[in-house]
C-alpha positions as CSV (number, residue, x, y, z in Angstrom):
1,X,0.0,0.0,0.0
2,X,2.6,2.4,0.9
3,X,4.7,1.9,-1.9
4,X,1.2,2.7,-4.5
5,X,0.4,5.5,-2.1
6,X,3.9,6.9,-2.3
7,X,4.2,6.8,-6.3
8,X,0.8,8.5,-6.8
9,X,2.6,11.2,-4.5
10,X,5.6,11.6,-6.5
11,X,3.6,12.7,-9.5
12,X,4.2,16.5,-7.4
13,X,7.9,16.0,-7.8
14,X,9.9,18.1,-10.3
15,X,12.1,15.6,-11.5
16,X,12.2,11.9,-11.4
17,X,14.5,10.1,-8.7
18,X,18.3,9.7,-8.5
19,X,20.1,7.3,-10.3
20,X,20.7,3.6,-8.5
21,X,24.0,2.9,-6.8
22,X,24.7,-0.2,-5.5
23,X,23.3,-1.9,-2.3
24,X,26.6,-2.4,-0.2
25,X,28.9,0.2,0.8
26,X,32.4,-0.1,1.9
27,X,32.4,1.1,5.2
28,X,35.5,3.4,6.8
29,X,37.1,2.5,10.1
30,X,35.4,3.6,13.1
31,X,36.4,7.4,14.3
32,X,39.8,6.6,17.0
33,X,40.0,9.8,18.1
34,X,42.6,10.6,15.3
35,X,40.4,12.5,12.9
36,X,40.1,9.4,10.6
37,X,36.9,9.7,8.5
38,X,33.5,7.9,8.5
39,X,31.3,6.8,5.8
40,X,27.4,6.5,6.4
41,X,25.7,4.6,3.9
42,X,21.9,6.0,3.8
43,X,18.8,4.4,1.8
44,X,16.3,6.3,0.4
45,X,14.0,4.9,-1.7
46,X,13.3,5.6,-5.7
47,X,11.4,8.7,-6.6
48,X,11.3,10.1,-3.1
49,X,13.6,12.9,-3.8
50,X,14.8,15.0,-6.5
51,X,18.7,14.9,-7.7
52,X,18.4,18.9,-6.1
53,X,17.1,17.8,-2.8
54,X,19.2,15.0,-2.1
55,X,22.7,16.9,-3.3
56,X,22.0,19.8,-1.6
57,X,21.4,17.8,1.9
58,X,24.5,16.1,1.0
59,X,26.5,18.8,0.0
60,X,25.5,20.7,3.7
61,X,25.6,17.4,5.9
62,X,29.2,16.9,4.9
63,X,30.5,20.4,5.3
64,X,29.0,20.4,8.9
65,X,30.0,17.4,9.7
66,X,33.6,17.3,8.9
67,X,35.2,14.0,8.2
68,X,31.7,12.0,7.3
69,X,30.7,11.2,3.9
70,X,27.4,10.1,2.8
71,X,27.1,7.0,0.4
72,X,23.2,7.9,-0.6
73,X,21.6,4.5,-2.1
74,X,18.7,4.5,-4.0
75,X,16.4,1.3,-3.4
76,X,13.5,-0.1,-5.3
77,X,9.7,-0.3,-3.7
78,X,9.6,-3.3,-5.5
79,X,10.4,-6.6,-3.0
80,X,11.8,-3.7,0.0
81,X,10.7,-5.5,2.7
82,X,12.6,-8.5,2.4
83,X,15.5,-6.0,1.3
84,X,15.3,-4.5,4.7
85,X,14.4,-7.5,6.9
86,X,17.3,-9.1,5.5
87,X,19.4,-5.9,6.0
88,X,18.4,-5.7,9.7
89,X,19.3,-8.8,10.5
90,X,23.1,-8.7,9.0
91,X,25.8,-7.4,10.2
92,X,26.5,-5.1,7.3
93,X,23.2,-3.1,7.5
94,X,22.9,0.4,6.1
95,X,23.6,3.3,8.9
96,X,20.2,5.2,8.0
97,X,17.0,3.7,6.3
98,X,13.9,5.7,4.7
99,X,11.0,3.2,5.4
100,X,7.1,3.0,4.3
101,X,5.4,4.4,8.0
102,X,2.9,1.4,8.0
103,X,6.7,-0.6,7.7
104,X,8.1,0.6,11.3
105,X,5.8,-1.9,13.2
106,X,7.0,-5.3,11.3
107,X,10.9,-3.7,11.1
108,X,10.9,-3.4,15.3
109,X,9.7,-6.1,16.0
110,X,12.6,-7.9,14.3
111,X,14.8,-6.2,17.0
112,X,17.0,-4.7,14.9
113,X,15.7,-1.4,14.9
114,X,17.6,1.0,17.6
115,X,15.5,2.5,20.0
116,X,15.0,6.2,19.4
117,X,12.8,7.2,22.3
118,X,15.7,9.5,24.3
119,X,16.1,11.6,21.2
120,X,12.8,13.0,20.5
121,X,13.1,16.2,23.1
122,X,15.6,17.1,21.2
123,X,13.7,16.3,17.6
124,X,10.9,18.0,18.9
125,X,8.7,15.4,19.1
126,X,5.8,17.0,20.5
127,X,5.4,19.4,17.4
128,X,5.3,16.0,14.6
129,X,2.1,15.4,13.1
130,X,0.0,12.3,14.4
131,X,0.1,10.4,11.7
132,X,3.7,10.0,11.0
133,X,4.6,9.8,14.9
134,X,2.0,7.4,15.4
135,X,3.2,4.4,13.2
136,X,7.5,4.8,14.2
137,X,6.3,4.3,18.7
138,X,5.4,1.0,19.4
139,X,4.8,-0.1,23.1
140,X,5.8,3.7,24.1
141,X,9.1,3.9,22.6
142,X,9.9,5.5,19.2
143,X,12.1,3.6,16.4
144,X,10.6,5.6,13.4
145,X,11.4,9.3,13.2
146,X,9.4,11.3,10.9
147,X,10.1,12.5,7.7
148,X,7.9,13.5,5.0
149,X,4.1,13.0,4.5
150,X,1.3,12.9,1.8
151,X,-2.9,12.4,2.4
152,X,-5.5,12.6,0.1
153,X,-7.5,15.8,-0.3
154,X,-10.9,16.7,-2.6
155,X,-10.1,17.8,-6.2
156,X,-12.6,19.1,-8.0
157,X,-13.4,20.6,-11.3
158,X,-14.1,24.5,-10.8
159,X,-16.4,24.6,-14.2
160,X,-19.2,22.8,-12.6
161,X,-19.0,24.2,-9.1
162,X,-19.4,27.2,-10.9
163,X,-22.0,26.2,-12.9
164,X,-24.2,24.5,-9.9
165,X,-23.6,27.8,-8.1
166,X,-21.1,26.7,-5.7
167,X,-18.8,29.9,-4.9
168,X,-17.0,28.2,-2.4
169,X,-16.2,24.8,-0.9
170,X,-17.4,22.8,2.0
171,X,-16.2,23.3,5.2
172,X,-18.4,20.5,7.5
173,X,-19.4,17.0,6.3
174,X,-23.3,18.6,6.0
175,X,-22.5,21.3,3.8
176,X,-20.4,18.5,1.7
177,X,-23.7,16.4,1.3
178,X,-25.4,19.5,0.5
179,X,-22.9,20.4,-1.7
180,X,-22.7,17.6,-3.7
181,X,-26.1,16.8,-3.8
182,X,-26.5,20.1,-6.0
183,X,-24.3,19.3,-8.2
184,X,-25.6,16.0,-8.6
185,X,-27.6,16.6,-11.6
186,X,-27.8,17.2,-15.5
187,X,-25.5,14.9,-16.3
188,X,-23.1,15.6,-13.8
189,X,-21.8,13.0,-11.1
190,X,-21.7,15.2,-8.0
191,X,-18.5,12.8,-7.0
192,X,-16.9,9.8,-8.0
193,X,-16.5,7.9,-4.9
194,X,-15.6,3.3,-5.6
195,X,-16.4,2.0,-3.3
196,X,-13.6,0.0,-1.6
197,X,-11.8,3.5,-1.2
198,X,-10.8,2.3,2.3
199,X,-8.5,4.4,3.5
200,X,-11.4,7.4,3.2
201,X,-13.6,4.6,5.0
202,X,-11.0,4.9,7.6
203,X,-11.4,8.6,7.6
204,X,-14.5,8.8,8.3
205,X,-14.7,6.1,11.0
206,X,-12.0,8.0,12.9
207,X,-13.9,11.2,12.4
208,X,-16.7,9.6,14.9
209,X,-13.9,8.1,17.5
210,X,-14.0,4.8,16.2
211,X,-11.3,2.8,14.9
212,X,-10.6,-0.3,12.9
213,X,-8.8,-2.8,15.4
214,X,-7.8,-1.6,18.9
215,X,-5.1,-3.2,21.0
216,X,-6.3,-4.8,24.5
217,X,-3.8,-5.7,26.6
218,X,-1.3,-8.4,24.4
219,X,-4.4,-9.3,22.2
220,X,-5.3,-7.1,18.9
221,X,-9.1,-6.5,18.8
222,X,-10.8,-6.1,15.3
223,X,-13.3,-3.0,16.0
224,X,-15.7,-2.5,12.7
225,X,-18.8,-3.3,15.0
226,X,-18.5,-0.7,17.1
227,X,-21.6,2.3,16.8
228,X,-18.8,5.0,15.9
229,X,-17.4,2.9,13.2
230,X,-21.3,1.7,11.9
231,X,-21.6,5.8,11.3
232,X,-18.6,6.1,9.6
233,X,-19.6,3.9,7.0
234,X,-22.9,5.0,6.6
235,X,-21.8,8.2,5.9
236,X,-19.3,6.7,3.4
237,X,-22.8,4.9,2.4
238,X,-24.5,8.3,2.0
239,X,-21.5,10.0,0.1
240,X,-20.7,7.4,-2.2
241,X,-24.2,7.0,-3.6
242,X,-23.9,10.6,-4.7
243,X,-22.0,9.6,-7.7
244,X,-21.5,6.6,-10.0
245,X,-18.4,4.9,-8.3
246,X,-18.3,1.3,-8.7
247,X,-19.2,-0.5,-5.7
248,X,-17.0,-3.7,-6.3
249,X,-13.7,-1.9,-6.7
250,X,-11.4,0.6,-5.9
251,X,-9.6,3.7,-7.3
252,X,-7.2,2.4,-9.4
253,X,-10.1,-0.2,-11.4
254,X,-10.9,2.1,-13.9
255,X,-8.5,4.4,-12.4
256,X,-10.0,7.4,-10.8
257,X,-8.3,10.3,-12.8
258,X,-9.0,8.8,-16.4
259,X,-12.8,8.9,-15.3
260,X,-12.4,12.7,-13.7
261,X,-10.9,13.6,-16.7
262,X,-14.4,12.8,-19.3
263,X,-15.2,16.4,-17.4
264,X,-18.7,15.6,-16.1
265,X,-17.0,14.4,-12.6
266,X,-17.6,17.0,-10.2
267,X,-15.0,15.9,-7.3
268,X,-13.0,12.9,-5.9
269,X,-11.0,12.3,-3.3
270,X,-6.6,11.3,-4.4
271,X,-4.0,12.7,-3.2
272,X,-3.1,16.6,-4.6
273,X,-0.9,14.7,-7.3
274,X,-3.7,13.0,-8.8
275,X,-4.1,16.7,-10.7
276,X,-1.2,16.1,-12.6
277,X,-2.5,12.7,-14.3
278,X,-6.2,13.9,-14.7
279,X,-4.7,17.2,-16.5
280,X,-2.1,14.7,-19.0
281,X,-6.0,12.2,-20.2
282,X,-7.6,16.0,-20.8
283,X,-5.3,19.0,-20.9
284,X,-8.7,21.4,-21.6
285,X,-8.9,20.6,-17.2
286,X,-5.4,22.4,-16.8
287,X,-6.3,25.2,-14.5
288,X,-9.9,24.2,-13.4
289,X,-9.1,22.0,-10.7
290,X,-9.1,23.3,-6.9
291,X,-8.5,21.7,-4.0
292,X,-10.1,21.3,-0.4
293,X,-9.2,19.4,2.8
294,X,-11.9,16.5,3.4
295,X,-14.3,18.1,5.3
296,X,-14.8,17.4,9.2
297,X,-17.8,17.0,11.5
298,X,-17.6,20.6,12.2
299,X,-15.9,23.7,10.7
300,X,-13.3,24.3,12.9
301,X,-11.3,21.5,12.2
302,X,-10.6,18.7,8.9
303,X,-11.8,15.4,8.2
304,X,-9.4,12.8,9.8
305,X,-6.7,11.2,6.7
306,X,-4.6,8.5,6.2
307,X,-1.0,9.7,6.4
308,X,0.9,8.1,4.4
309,X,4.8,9.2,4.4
310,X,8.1,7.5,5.3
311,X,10.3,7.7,8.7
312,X,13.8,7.5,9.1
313,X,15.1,4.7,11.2
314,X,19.2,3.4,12.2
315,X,19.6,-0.5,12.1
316,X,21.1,-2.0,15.7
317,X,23.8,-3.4,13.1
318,X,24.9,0.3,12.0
319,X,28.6,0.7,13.2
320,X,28.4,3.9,13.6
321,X,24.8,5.0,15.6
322,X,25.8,8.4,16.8
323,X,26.6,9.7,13.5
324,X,24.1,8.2,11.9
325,X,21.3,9.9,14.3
326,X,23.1,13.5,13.0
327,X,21.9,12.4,9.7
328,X,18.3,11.4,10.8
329,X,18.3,14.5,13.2
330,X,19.3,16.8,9.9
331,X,17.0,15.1,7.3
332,X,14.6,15.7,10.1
333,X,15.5,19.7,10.9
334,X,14.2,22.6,9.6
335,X,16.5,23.1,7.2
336,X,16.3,20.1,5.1
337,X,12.2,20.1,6.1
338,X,11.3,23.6,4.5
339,X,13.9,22.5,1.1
340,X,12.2,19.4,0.4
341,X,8.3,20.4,1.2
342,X,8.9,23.5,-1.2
343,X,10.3,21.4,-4.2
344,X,8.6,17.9,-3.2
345,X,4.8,19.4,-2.1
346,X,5.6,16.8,0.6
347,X,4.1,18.0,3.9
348,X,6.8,18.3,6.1
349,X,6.7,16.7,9.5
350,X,6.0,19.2,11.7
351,X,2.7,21.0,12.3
352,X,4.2,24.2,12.5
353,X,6.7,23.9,9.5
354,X,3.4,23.4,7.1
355,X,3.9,27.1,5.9
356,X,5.6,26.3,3.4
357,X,3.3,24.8,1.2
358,X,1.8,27.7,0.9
359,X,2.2,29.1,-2.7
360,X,0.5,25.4,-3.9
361,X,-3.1,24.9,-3.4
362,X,-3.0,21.6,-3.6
363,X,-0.1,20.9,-1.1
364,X,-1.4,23.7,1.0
365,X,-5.4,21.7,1.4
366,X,-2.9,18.3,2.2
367,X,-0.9,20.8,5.1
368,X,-4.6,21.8,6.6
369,X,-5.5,17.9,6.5
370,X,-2.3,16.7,7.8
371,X,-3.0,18.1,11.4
372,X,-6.0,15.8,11.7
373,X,-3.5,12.4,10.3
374,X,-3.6,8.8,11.1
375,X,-2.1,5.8,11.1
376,X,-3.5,2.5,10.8
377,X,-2.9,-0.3,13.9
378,X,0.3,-0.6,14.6
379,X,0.9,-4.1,14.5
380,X,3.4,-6.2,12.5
381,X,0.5,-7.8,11.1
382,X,-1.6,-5.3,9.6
383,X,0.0,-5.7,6.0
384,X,-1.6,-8.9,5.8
385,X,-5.1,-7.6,6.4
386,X,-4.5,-5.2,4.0
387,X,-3.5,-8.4,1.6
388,X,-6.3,-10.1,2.1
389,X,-8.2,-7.0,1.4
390,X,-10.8,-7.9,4.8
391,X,-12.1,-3.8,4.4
392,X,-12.8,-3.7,0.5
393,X,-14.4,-6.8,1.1
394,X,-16.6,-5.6,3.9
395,X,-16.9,-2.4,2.1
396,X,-18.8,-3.6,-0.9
397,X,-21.1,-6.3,1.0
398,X,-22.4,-3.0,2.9
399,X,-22.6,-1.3,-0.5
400,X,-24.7,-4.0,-2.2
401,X,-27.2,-4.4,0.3
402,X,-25.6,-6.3,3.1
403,X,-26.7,-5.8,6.6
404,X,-23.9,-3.2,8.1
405,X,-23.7,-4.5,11.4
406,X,-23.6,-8.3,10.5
407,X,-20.8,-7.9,8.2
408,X,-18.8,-5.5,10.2
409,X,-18.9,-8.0,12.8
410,X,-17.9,-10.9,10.4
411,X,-15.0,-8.7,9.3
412,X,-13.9,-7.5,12.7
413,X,-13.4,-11.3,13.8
414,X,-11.2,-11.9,10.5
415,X,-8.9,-8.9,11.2
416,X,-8.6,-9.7,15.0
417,X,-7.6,-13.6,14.0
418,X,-5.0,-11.8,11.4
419,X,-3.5,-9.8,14.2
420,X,-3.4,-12.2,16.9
421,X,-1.5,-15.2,14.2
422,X,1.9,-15.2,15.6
423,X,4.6,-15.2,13.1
């Protein structure tokens, strides 16, 4: 998931990624006191970062840090996790790893994550959004720093807003119904809204206080039964038969953008780079599409998202751990932050660093959405719910005419038997 997530995001990037190195690195002695130099090897992954970015933190790291040198490695999405697991568990492991958020959980509970937890005072911890913070502390104690995140926002096409008599956009979840229910009409799907979109479903159902599994104790607790999570997909219910989404399938079956782009779509719900591929299917869209946060309960404050993103973590195996946090703690500063969320349109990972996405709407309506992120359960297990895709599933038998809270409780008990299979 993170990896898809990740590459829709990129689309906001100016360039493509660096070119790949290879995946060892000779390492330097260790630092005896006698000025002899260090090499840090550091993976980032393909298409995060522009050649810009990643020389210009490269260029500043070394000068600051006289006598370290940065061996940046690009790796693949493609077949990562065994990449890293493998890495984690050698004795020649990277010094500094970018990794998928939803990835932390399953890469500390290997044990050969280091333990971060005394460094974030001095990271400013308290200032990271939720949803990047959330997924890199399991059991209380931090492995994952934060780094960079994305979330999905509303695009919409400015023509027919204009043409319903919309001036401006929603701001609660009524005025959104309202909203869309106007624009519902001659010909025009008020939104286009498949429905297996989970990770909106998710939105919502944290929007009432509910949540999709809970932890109790040592035991994982699949919680789609619950009354707040019954309302949030009702309202997904009420939302999604506004438009013509399919109900059997998600964004990417047809994808979302090429169906936008036929013009008589009034909004949907991507991340802000989805803009990019609905203007390439119909150019005549370039400059009619605006963005909006996803609209909360009330006005004062945004619709819950999915953050996806990446954190930074330092293998156990990493010879040298106390120059490798100077890297994590400068790819993590304000320096690096505000360079990369200008030229990336990444959020950065502080709340009050999200200025500078200002001069994008786009990025700027991800920034508002961003302070109201989450994670999903932090368990090393959840990648195999999302496998056996337990929430599309439960999704479309709601959608279809299923009864909501017979199937919600049929598709809690799969996801707490997923969570609770030990490895």
């Amino acid at each position: 998931m993170t990896s898809r997530f990740l590459t829709a995001v990129a689309a906001l990037a100016l360039g493509a990624g660096l070119a790949a190195c290879g995946s060892t690195a000779e390492q330097s002695p260790a630092p005896s006191g006698g000025g002899e130099s260090v090499k840090l090897t550091v993976w980032f992954m393909r298409d995060s970062l522009t050649d810009g970015v990643v020389n210009r933190f490269k260029t500043d790291f070394e000068a600051t840090h006289p006598g370290t040198t940065l061996d940046i490695q690009i790796q693949e999405w493609d077949g990562i996790g065994q990449k890293v697991t493998s890495a984690l568990a050698s004795n020649d492991a990277p010094d500094v790893i970018e990794v998928g958020n939803t990835q932390v959980a399953e890469y500390a509970a290997s044990g050969g994550v280091r333990d971060l937890t005394d460094k974030v005072a001095e990271l400013g911890g308290t200032d990271w959004i939720p949803g990047l913070a959330e997924p890199g502390k399991i059991d209380g104690r931090q492995y994952g720093i934060p780094w960079y995140a994305a979330n999905r926002v509303v695009i919409y096409n400015k023509s027919l807003f204009e043409k319903a008599g919309v001036s401006a956009p929603p701001k609660t979840r009524d005025e959104w119904v309202e909203i869309t229910t106007k624009l519902n009409k001659d010909g025009t799907q008020g939104i286009y809204l498949p429905g297996q979109n989970w990770y909106t479903l998710a939105g919502f159902i944290w929007d009432e206080g509910g949540d999709l599994a809970v932890k109790e104790g040592e035991q994982w607790k699949g919680v789609l039964d619950t009354p707040q999570a019954l309302a949030g997909i009702g309202f997904y219910q009420k939302l999604q038969a506004l438009g013509e989404g399919p109900r059997d399938s998600d964004e990417a079956k047809p994808p979302q953008a090429d169906v936008f782009a036929k013009g008589d779509v009034a909004q949907l719900i991507s991340s802000p780079g989805g803009a990019t591929a609905i203007e390439k299917a119909n150019p005549e869209l370039a400059g009619k599409l605006g963005f909006f946060p996803i609209p909360g309960k009330t006005a004062d404050k945004p619709g819950a998202v999915f953050t996806g993103g990446s954190d930074l973590i330092v293998p156990e195996a990493s010879r040298f751990p106390d120059q490798a946090y100077e890297v994590v703690k400068a790819l993590a500063g304000e320096k690096f932050q505000l360079d990369m969320a200008k030229e990336m349109s990444y959020v950065p990972n502080k709340a009050s660093f999200a200025g500078a996405l200002s001069g994008s709407e786009g990025a700027a309506a991800m920034a508002i959405g961003a302070t109201n992120g989450h994670a999903t359960p932090n368990s090393p297990n959840w990648a195999a719910v999302e496998a056996k895709n337990v929430i599309k599933e439960y999704m479309t038998k709601v959608l279809t005419g299923g009864d909501p809270t017979k199937e919600a409780t049929a598709a809690s008990q799969v996801i707490t038997d997923i969570l609770n299979t030990k490895s």
